[in-house]
C-alpha positions in Angstrom: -4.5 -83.9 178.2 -3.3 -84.2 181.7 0.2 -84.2 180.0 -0.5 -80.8 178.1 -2.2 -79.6 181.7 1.0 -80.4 183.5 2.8 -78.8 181.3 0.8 -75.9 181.2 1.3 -75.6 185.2 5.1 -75.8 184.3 4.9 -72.9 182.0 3.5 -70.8 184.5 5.6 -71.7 187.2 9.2 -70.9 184.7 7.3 -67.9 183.2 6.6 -66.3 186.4 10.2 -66.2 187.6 11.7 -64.9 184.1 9.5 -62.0 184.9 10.7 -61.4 188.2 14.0 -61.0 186.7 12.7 -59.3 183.3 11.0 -57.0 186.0 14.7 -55.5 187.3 15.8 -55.5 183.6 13.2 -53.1 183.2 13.9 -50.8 185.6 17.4 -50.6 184.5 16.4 -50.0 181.1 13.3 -46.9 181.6 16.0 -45.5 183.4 19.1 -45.8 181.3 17.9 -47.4 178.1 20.6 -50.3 178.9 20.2 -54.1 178.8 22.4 -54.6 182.1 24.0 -57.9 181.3 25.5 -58.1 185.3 21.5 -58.2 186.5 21.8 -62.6 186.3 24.6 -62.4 188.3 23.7 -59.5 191.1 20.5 -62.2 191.2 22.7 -64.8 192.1 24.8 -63.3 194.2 22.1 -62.3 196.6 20.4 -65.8 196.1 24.0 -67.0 197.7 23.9 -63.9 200.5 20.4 -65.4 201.6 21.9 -68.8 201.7 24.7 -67.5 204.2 22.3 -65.5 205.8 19.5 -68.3 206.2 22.0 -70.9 207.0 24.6 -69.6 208.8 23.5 -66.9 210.9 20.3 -68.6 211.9 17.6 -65.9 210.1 14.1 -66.9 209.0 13.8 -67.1 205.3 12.0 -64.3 204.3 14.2 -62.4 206.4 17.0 -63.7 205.4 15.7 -62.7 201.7 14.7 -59.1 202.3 18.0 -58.3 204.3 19.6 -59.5 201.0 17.2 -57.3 198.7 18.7 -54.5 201.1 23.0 -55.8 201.0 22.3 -56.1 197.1 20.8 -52.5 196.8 23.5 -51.2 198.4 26.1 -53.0 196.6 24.6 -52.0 193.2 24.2 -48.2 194.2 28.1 -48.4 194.5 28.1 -49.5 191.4 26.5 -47.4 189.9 28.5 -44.5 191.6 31.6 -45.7 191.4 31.5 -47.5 188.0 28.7 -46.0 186.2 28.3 -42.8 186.7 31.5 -41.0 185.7 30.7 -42.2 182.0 28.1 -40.5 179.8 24.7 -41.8 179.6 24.2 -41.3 176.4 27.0 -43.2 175.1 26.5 -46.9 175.6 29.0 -48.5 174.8 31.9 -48.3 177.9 28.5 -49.2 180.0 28.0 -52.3 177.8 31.6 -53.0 178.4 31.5 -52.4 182.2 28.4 -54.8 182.6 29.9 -57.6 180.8 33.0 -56.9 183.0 31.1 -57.3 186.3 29.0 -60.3 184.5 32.3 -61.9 184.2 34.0 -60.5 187.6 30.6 -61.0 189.7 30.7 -64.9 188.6 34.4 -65.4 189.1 34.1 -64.4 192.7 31.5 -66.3 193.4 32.9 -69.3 192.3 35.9 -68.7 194.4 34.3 -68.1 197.5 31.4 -70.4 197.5 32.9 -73.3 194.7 30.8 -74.5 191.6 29.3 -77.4 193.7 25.3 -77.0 193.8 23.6 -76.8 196.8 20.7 -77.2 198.1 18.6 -73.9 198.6 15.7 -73.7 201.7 12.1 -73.4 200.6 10.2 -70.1 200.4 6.5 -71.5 200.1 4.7 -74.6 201.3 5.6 -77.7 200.2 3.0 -80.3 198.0 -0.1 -80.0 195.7 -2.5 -76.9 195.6 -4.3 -79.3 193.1 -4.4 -83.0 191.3 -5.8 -83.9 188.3 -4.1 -87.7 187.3 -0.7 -87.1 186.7 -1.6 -83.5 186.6 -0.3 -81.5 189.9 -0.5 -77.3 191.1 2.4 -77.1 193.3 1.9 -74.7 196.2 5.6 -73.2 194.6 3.7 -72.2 191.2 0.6 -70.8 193.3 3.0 -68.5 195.2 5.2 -67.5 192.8 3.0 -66.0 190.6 1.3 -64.4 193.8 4.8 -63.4 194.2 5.4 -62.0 190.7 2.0 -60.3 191.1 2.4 -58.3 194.4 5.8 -57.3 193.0 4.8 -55.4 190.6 1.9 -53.6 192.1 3.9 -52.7 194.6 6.5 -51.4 192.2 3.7 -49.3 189.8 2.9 -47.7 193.5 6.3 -46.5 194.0 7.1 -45.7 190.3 3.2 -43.4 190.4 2.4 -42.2 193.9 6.0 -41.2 195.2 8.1 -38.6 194.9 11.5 -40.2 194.2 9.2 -42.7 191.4 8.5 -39.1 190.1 11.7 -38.5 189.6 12.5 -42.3 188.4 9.3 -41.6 185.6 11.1 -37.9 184.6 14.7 -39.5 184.2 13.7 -42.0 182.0 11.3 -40.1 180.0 13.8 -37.4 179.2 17.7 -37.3 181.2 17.6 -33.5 179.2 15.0 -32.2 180.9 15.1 -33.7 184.3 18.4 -32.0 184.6 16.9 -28.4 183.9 14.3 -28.9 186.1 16.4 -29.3 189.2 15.9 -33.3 188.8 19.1 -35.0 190.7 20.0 -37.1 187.6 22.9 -39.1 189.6 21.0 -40.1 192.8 18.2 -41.2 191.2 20.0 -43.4 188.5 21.5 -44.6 191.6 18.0 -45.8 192.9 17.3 -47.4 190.0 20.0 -49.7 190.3 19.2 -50.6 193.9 16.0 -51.1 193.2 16.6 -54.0 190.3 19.0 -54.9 192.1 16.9 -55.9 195.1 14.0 -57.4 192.6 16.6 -59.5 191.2 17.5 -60.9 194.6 13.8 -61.6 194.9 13.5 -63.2 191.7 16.7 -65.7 191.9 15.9 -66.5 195.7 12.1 -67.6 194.4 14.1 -69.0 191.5 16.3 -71.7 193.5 13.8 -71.9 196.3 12.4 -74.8 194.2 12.9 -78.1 195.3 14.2 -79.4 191.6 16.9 -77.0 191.8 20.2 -76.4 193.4 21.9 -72.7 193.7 25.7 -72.9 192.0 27.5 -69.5 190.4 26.1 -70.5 186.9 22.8 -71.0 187.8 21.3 -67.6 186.6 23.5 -67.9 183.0 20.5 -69.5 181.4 17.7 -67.5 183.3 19.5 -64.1 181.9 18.8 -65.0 178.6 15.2 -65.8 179.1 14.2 -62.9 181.3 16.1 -60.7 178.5 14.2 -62.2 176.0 10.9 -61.6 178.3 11.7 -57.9 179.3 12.1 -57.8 175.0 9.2 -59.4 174.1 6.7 -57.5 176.7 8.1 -54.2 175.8 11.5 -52.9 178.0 9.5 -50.2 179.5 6.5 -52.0 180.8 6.3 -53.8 184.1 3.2 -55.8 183.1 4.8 -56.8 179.9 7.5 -58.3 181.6 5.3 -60.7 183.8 3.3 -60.8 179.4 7.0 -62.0 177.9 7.7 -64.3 180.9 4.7 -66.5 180.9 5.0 -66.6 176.8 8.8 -67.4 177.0 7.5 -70.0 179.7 4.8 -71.3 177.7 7.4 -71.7 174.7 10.2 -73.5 176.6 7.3 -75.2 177.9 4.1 -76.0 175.6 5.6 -75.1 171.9 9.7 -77.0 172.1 8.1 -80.4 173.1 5.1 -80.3 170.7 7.1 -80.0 167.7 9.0 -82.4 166.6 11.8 -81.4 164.9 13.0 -78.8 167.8 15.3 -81.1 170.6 15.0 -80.1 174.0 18.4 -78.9 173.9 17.1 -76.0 171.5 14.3 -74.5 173.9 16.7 -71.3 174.6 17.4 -70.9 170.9 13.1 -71.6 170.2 12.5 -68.4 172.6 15.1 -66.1 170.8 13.6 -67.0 167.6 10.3 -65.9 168.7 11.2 -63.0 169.9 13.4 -61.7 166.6 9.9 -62.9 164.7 7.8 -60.9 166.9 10.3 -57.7 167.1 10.6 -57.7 163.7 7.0 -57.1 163.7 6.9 -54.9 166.6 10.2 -53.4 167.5 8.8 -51.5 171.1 7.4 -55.2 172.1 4.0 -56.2 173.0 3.3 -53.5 175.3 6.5 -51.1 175.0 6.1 -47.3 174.3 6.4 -47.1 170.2 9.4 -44.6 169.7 8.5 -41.2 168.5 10.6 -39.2 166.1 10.2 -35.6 165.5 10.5 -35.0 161.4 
């Protein structure tokens, strides 16, 4: 039991930062209906700006980390206008192509300006044990991640439903069409959108590495990409609070459902998750909590 327990705790604690990066996957997609493969490693590169930041210009953590959120925003609005943009929004596939090419770019730079050595990443939370059962232990790390993961999105659904430019975001990715012929500045805020996961990504890889059991290298958010798709997939790609749904059930099945059955290795945990999620998409294309599509007949 205090096994299973532990184990449970684990779950959370993965579960809660797949979301944070399923969360940014999101936002790309209500606003573009496009899985942006280069979200893993805009993640990782602002995990490594906070380390420079943090490290060698003195800053306090969670400074360090929101100035990041800020350099990444930037960096992805130029993106978006410089490489995104000029194509057509409706036609995927040069955009498909263009993310896989900064996926691949992204990752080669930063394994030539920071190497492929791991290092070791400062803490965001307290260190120890919110609670002890036996062998059974809460880390202060899980407690404030999902506290993390929490206030995110609230914070998010505030901006998305009580602003004006989250207005706009809501009216893109409902309909690009009619946005554009109600004076809706299509370009800019596509542009925001991008910032915006952009910066959550940050968030997300930063709380990622900030545990103690792991060590920030240029691959490090390969693996995480494939679970936080799989989240953002599962929840529904629309819905902020079925991200944060898919992460804790892709956590709970790397965590609770791979070692519990015997014939699946360890080694097999990613390929358990993507099996779940085809089962449960086959039953449910839109996700758990995704908007059904609608076609007019």
């Amino acid at each position: 039991m205090q096994l299973f327990v532990q184990r449970l705790f684990d779950a959370l604690a993965n579960g809660s930062t797949y979301a944070l990066v399923a969360v940014a996957l999101v936002l790309i997609f209500k606003a573009t209906t496009l899985v942006n493969f280069a979200q893993g490693e805009l993640a990782m590169l602002g995990a490594f700006v906070t380390l420079v930041l943090a490290y060698e210009q003195g800053i306090p953590m969670w400074l360090a980390v929101f100035l990041a959120m800020i350099i990444l925003g930037v960096f992805a609005a130029g993106v978006e206008r410089v490489l995104i943009r000029p194509f057509d929004p409706a036609d995927h596939l040069p955009l498909v192509i263009i993310t896989l090419g900064l996926f691949l770019g992204i990752n080669a730079m930063a394994g030539i300006v920071w190497r492929f050595d791991p290092r070791s990443f400062p803490e965001l939370f307290p260190s120890g044990n919110a609670f002890t059962w036996g062998s059974a232990s809460l880390r202060w790390y899980t407690v404030f991640t999902v506290l993390t993961v929490l206030v995110t999105i609230g914070l998010l659904q505030l901006l998305l439903n009580k602003t004006k430019i989250g207005l706009a975001f809501r009216a893109v990715s409902s309909n690009l069409e009619s946005s554009e012929l109600v004076g809706i500045r299509v370009g800019p805020t596509l542009q925001f959108g991008w910032a915006l996961a952009a910066a959550v990504g940050t968030l997300g890889a930063a709380v990622y590495v900030a545990d103690p059991f792991r060590q920030l290298e240029p691959s490090i958010m390969l693996r995480v990409l494939i679970f936080a798709v799989s989240a953002a997939a599962l929840g529904g790609l629309d819905s902020l609070w079925g991200a944060l749904a898919g992460g804790i059930a892709i956590g709970a099945i790397q965590s609770l459902v791979v070692p519990y059955v015997p014939f699946i290795p360890n080694e097999l945990g990613l390929a358990a998750a993507v099996v779940v999620l085809m089962l449960v998409l086959l039953v449910r294309p839109a996700g758990l909590f995704g908007t059904p599509a609608v076609s007019r007949v």
